[in-house]
C-alpha positions, -999 to 999 in steps of 0.1 A, spaced: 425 -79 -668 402 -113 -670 410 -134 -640 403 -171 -650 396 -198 -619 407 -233 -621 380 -256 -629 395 -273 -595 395 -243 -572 361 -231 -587 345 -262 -578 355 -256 -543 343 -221 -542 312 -236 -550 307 -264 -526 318 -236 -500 292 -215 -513 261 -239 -510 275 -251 -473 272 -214 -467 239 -207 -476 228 -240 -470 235 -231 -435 222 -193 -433 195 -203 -455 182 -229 -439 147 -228 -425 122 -237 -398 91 -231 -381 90 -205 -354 62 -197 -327 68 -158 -322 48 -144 -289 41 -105 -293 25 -77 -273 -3 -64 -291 -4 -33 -280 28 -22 -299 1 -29 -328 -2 5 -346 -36 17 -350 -30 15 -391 -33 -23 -395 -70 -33 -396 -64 -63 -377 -36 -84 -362 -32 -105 -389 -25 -74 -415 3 -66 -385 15 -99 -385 22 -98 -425 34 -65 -421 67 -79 -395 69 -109 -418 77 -90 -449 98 -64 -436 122 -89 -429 130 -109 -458 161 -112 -467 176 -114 -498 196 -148 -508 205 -159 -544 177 -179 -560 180 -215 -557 191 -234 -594 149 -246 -597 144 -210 -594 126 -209 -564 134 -178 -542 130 -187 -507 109 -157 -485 96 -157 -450 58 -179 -451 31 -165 -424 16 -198 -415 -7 -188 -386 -22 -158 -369 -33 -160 -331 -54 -141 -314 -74 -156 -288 -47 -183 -270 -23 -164 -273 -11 -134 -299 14 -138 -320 18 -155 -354 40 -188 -368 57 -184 -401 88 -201 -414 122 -182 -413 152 -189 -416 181 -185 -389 186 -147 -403 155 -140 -403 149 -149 -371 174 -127 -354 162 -99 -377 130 -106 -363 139 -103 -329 142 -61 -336 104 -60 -347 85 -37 -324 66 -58 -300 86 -92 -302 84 -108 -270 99 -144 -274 101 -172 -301 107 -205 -306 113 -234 -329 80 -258 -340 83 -291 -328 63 -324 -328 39 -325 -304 11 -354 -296 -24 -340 -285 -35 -345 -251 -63 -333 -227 -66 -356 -196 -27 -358 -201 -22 -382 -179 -14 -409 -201 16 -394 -212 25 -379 -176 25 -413 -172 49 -418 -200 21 -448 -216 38 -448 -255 18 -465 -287 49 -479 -297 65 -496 -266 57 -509 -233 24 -514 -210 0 -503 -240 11 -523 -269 22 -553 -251 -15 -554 -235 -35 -544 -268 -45 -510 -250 -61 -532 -226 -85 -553 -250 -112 -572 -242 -108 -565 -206 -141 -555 -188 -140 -527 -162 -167 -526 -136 -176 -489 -129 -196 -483 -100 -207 -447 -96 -237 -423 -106 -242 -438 -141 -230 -430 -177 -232 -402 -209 -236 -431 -237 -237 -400 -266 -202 -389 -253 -172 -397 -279 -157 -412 -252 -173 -442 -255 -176 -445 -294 -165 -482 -303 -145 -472 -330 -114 -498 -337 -130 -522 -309 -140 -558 -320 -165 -580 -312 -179 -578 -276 -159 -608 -254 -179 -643 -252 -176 -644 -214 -194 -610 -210 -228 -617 -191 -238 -586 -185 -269 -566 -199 -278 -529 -212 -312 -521 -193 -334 -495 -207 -348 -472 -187 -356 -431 -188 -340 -416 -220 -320 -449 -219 -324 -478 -246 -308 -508 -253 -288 -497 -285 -270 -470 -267 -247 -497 -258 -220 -509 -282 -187 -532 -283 -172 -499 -262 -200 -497 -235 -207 -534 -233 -232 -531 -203 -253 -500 -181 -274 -514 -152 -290 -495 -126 -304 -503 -86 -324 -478 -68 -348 -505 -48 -327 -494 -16 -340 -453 -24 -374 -466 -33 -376 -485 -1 -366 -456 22 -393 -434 4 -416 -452 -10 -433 -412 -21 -398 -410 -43 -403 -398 -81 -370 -413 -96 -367 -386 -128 -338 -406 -142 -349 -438 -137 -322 -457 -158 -282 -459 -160 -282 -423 -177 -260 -401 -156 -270 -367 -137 -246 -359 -120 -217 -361 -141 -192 -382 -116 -200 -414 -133 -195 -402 -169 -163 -388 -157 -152 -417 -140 -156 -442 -168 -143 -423 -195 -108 -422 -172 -105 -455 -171 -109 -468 -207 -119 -441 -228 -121 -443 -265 -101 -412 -281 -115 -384 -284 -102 -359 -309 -106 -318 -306 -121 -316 -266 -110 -289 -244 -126 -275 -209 -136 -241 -226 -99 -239 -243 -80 -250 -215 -62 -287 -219 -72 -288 -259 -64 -321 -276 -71 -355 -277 -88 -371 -247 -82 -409 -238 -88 -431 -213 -61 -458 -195 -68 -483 -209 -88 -471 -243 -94 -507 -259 -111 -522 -224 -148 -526 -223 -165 -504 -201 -198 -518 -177 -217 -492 -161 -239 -501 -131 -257 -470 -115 -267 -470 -76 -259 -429 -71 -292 -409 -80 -301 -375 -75 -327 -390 -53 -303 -406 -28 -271 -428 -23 -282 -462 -3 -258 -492 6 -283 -515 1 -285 -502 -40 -243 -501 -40 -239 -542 -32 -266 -549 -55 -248 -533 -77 -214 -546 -72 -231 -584 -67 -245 -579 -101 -210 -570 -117 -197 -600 -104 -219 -620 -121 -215 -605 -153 -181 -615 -158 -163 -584 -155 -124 -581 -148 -117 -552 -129 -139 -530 -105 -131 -497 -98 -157 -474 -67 -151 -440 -53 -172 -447 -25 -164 -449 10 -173 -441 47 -148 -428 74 -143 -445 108 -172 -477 99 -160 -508 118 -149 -537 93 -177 -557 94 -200 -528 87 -179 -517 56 -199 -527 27 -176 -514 2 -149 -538 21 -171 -563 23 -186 -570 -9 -149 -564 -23 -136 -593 -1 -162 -614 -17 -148 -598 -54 -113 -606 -46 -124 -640 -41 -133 -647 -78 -103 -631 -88 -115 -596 -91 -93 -567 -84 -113 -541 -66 -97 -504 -72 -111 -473 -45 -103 -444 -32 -85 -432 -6 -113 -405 2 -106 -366 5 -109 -363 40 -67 -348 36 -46 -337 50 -47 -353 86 -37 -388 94 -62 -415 98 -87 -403 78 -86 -431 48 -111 -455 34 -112 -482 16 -83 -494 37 -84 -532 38 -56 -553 26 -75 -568 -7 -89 -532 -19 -59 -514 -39 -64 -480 -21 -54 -451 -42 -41 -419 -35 -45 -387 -56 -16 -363 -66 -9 -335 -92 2 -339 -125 28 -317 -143 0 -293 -163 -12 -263 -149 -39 -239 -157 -35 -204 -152 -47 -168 -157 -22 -139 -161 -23 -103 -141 -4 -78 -163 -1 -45 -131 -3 -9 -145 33 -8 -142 39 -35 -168 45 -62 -137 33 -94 -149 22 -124 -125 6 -157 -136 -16 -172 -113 -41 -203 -110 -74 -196 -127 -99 -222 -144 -128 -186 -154 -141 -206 -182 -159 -174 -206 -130 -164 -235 -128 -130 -218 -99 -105 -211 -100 -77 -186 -87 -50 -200 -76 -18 -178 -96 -24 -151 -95 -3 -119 -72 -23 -90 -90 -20 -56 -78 -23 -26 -95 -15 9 -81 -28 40 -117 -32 57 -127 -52 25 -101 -72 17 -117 -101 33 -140 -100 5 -167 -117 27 -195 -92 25 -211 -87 -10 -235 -58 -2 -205 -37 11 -184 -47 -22 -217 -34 -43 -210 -3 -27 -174 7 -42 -178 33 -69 -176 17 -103 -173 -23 -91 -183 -38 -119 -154 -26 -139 -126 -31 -110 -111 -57 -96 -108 -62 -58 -75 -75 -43 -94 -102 -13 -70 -117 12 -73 -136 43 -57 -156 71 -60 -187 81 -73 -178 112 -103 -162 96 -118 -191 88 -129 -180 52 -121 -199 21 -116 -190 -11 -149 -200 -28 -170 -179 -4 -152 -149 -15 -155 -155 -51 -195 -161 -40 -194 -129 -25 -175 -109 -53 -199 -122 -79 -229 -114 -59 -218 -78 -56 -212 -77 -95 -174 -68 -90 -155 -67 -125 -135 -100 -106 -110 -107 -82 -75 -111 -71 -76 -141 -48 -45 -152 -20 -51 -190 -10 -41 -202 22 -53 -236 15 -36 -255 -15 -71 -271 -20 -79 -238 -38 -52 -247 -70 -73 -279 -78 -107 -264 -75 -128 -257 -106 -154 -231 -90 -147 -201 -105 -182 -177 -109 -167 -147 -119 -133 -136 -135 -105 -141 -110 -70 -153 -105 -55 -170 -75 -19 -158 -66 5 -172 -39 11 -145 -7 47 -138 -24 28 -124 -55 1 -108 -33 28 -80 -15 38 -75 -52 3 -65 -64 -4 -47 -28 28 -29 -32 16 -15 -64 -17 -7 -53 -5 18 -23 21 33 -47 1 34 -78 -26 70 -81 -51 49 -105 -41 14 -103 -46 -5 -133 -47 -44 -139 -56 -67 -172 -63 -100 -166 -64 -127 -196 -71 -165 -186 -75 -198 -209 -41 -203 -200 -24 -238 -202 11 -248 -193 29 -281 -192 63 -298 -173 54 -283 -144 78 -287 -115 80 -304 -95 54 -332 -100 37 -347 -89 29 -337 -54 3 -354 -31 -30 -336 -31 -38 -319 7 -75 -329 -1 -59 -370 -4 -66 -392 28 -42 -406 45 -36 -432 65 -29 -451 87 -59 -475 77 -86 -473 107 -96 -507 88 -66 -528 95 -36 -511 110 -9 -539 100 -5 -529 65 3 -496 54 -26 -475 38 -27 -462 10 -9 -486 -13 -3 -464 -42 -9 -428 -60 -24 -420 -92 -30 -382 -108 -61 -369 -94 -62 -332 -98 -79 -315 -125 -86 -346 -144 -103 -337 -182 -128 -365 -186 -161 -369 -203 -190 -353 -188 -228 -350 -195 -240 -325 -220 -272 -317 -198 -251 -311 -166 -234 -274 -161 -197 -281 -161 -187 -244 -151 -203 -227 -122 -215 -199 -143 -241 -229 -158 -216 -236 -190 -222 -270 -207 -191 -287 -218 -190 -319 -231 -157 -326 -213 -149 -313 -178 -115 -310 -152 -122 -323 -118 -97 -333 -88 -105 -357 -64 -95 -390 -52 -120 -402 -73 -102 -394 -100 -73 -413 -91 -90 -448 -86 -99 -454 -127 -65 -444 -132 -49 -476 -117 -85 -497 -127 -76 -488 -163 -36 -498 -156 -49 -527 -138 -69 -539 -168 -39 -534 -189 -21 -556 -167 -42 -586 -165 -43 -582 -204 -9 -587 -205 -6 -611 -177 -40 -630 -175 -29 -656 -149 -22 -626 -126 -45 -624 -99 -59 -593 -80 -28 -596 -54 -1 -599 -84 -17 -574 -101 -8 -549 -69 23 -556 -65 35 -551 -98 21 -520 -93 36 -509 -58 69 -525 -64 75 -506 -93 59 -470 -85 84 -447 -83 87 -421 -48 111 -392 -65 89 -365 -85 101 -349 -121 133 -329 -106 140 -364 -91 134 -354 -58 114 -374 -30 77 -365 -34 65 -340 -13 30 -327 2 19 -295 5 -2 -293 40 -17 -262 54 10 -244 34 36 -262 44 57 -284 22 71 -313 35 87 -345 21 54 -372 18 56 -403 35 37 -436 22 9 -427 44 4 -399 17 12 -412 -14 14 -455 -7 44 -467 -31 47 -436 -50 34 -431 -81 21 -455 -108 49 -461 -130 29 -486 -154 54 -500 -180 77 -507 -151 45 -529 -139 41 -549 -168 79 -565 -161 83 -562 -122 109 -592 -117 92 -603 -81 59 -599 -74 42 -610 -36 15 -628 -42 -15 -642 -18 -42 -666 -23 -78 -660 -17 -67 -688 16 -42 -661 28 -67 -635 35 -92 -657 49 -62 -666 78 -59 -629 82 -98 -629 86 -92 -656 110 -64 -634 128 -88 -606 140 -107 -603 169 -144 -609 151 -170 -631 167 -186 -659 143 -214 -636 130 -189 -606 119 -165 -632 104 -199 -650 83 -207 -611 74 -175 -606 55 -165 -643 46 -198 -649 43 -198 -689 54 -173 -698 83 -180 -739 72 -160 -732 40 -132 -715 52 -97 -733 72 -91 -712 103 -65 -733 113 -34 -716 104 -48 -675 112 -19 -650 105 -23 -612 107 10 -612 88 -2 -608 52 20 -613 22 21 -578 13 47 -554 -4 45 -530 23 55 -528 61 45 -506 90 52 -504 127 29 -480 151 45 -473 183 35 -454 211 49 -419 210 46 -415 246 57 -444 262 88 -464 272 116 -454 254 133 -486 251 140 -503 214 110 -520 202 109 -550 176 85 -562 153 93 -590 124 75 -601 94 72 -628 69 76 -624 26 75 -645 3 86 -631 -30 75 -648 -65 101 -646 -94 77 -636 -129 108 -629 -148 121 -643 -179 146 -668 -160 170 -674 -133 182 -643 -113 202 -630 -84 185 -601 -60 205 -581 -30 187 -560 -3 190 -525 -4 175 -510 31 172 -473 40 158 -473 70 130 -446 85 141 -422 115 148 -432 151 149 -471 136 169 -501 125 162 -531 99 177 -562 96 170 -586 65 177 -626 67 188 -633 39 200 -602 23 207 -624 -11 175 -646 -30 186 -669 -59 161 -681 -81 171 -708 -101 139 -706 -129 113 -687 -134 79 -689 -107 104 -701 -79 94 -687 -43 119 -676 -16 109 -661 18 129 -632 36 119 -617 66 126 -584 76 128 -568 113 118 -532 127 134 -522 157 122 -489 169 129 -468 196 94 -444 208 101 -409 207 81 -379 213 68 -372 177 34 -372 162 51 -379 125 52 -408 103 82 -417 92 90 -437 56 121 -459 47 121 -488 23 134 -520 10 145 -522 -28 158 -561 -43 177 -552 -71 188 -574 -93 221 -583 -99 232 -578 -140 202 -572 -147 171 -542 -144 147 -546 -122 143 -535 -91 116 -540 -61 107 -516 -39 89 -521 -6 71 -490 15 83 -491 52 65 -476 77 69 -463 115 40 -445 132 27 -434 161 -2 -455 172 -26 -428 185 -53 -434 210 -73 -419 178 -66 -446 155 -74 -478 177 
């Protein structure tokens, strides 16, 4: 019997039909991670395997009306970063997948944007919206780099998309050794050098690089964070491959070398920042310092107060002299002192045990290796791993891999047992750190892994239970949205400022650990003697071009800002929670512990919050010469850093700078009566009209602070009001810092200002 639909009811079954398969049917792009050694020995390769699974799980579905059949499509086979294949499937095929022999884990495609140094987007800086576009990528800006010179070949500094080299730029491109004029362009806009200061010490000296071409790599490296072109397809032997850029990638970069293999003299340094000056540039950034130098002896301080007067913001570091207190440079109040933390990227190798245990741990090997099956040694007297003609001895070493531990007590870092394992020609090493310094170090001279003590009883366990204990290793490994992030580097100084103890030191933090930069093609980037054209290195240096390059953005976007402006956008706006929105925490001697602004300053950079900070507290190029005037300095120290007393009113000193931090020292040991100490602000309104703030207080430990008035009303835009705020703190037996903070926020409307407070304990030490 014919059964005959309705036209009606078989349009229905129809539509039903095509949402059906329009939902089983429909198809995406799949990452699939599998174990290779589930490869049978039949397939030739893994990409014949890879096929092979694709095929064997199509599945049938009606062919579409164009008469196109739809089939799984192998788009990629990996080998190398990791093995596994991409191919487009559709939702059935993708569980039916899942059954394959060997199928570890899969996941949809998605869009991604490359990225090497990575900070730029850690930092959340976005082509389309805030700090970049509003500043045109920091155009026409000049950044003042004073280091160890500069790569000109490096992609880096191609000029590509720039335009004509600014009419204010004074600046020259000086040739010298294997350095000519037309290596500059509208990127590198300038590339001096000063060695008369070496020369003069040893007048016998043979300067081999006798030009602004860089040796040593620092300066390339340096440059290249702040305002890098982009550079497409870099990578640090395959880990962090993408696109490298710089902070501020439209600013103009001016190089001036005083850092030679030959020597590093103070005398070459303020030539050097003297001549930048002069030049016309915009922004200075020096990772430079001394330790414990009295003010007027502090030439990096120095020459930067005579910067700061002509409007030039002067970026430093903090120094990596970490994790004990007191041990910053650069401290003064018209240097922006920058701290270094992590980002949210690791780098990793990954130990897969004998018994299928896997553990990833930190590794940076550089040679596209994997250890396959090697023996896993462990020997009590050895473990220390400190004495390479007694590792030589173990039967078989250079296809094992030694398990090297030690204690804190011991004394021994990490690096001298990876010097001793590859002097002994051990197959590699399993490494436990006891010094977080380790996970930001490049050195790596032989294969190894660094795992955490947890991990380490794991491996150990399996080692005393296992007959032949096996281990592979593979490396190359990079991982993103690491949490949490960022934390403050143990390597980072910190304060309080030996400089000038009444304004908290540092005044910010910036990512500074295992940084992918440019670096010289003639300089070993590896330890094994590798070249790489681009290379990851931590350090406080590091952080300083981050917040030169933001800086340069800044007074793009805001070119009446001056140096002090510039700052406090900056602070005011950094943000002290980490990516699980948790306070920022430091990791010191292996213990974690929540930071406190003599770590990390303000917190981190936040720089499209900068560009629109609501209040900013300014100060004049007057204000710091009062301060000056404040200080205990005879006539001759004062000349030394203000260089003539005759031009400068000392009539109204003040040690009480306009600053968007506040700290307190006490004595720990003393009377334990409430203390008091008050300050003066004066907070500038740079938003788009009239506005209404409140104080929000949270005061540090064993302390109390009051605000008069806890409400400023700004009737326009540029309108002043002054607040003052008042520590009372009672001394109490403790040898910690402890952090608080006052936040303005704005009534109906979005911004909000957060001040650093600080109370300390004044240690003999630090005075």
């Amino acid at each position: 019997m014919e059964i005959r639909v309705p036209p009606l009811m078989f349009s229905w079954f129809l539509l039903c039909l095509s949402l059906f398969l329009g939902t089983s049917a429909q198809r995406s792009t799949y990452i699939v991670h599998l174990d290779k050694s589930f490869m049978p020995k039949i397939f030739a390769s893994h990409r014949n395997w890879h096929s092979s699974i694709v095929d064997t799980i199509k599945i049938e579905v009606p062919t579409t009306q164009n008469g196109h059949h739809p089939v799984p499509k192998l788009l990629y086979s990996y080998d190398n970063v990791i093995h596994g294949f991409s191919a487009v499937l559709s939702k059935d095929e993708y569980e039916a997948l899942k059954k394959s022999p060997g199928y570890l884990s899969a996941y949809k495609d998605k869009p991604v944007e490359a990225h090497t140094t990575h900070t730029f987007e850690f930092l959340k800086l976005n082509p389309a919206s805030g700090l970049w576009p509003v500043s045109g990528f920091g155009q026409d800006v000049i950044i003042g780099v004073l280091d160890s010179g500069v790569w000109p070949e490096s992609a880096s500094f191609r000029d590509d998309g720039l335009s004509e080299i600014p009419k204010k730029w004074k600046g020259i491109c000086k040739p010298g050794t294997k350095f000519n004029s037309s290596m500059c362009n509208r990127k590198l806009i300038g590339a001096n050098y000063f060695n008369k200061g070496i020369l003069a010490d040893d007048p016998s000296v043979k300067i081999k690089m006798n030009s602004a071409r860089d040796t040593k790599g620092h300066g390339t490296h340096v440059a290249s964070i702040a305002a890098g072109n982009f550079a497409k397809g870099v990578s640090y032997f395959g880990y962090a491959p993408g696109t490298a850029r710089g902070m501020a990638p439209r600013a103009r970069i001016a190089v001036y070398k005083f850092s030679f293999d030959e020597g590093t003299f103070t005398s070459d340094l303020i030539a050097a920042m003297d001549q930048a000056v002069a030049d016309g540039v915009d922004i200075l950034t020096i990772s430079y310092g001394w330790v414990d130098i009295p003010l007027y002896q502090d030439s990096v301080a120095i020459a930067s107060f005579g910067a700061m007067m002509k409007g030039i913001l002067v970026s430093a570091s903090a120094g990596n002299y970490g994790p004990e207190m007191g041990t910053l440079t650069n401290g003064v109040p018209w240097i922006f002192t920058v701290a270094s933390g992590s980002t949210d990227r690791s780098f990793s190798g990954t130990l897969t045990l004998g018994n299928g245990l896997k553990i990833t741990g930190f590794s940076l090997f550089p040679v596209r290796t994997t250890i396959k099956d090697f023996a896993l040694v462990y020997n009590g007297s050895l473990s220390t791993c400190d004495q390479s003609d007694e590792l030589a001895q173990v039967p078989n070493a250079a296809r094992s891999i030694m398990i090297c531990y030690s204690t804190a007590q011991e004394d021994l870092s990490v690096s001298d047992q990876m010097a001793a394992i590859s002097e002994s020609k051990f197959g590699g090493a399993i490494y436990v750190y006891g010094d977080p310094d380790v996970l930001s170090d490049n050195y790596f001279p032989n294969p190894g892994v660094v795992i955490s003590s947890k991990e380490w009883k794991k491996v150990i366990d399996y080692a005393d239970k296992s007959v032949k204990p096996k281990v592979s290793i593979s490396f190359q490994e990079t991982h993103i949205d690491v949490k949490p992030a960022p934390v403050v580097s143990a390597f980072s100084s910190r304060g309080p400022s030996l400089s000038y103890l009444r304004v908290a030191k540092p005044d910010i933090m910036a990512p500074g650990e295992l940084i992918l930069a440019a670096w010289p093609s003639n300089v070993p980037a590896a330890t094994i003697g590798l070249h790489s054209d681009y290379r990851l290195v931590s350090g406080t240096s590091m952080a300083a071009p981050h917040i030169a390059g933001i800086a340069a953005m800044l007074k793009g976007a805001h070119p009446d800002w001056n140096p002090s402006a510039i700052r406090s956008a900056m602070m005011t706006t950094a943000n002290p929670l980490d990516n699980t929105e948790k306070p920022i925490k430091t990791t010191d001697y292996l213990v974690t512990r929540v930071a406190t602004s003599l770590a990390m300053g303000a917190g981190l950079v936040d720089p499209n919050r900068a560009v629109d900070p609501g209040l900013i507290y300014d100060a004049t190029p007057q204000d710091y010469v009062n301060l000056l005037c404040s200080m205990n300095l005879t006539e001759a120290q004062f000349k030394t850093i203000a260089r003539s007393s005759a031009k400068h009113n000392c009539s109204n000193p003040s040690d009480d700078i306009n600053y968007p931090s506040f700290i307190a020292l006490f004595n720990p040991y003393g009377n334990y009566t409430w203390l008091e100490q008050k300050f003066s602000r004066t907070v500038t309104n740079v938003g788009a009209s009239a506005a209404k703030y409140k104080a929000k207080v949270r005061a540090p430990k064993s302390s109390r602070i009051s605000i008069s008035p806890r409400t400023l009303v700004f009737e326009k835009k540029n309108q002043k009001q002054d607040y003052t705020l008042t520590i009372r703190y009672k001394g109490i037996a403790d040898d910690q810092a402890q952090s608080g903070s006052i936040t303005w926020v704005e009534e109906n409307g979005h911004h909000t200002v957060r001040s650093p407070i600080v109370v300390a304990p004044a240690l003999d030490a630090w005075t």
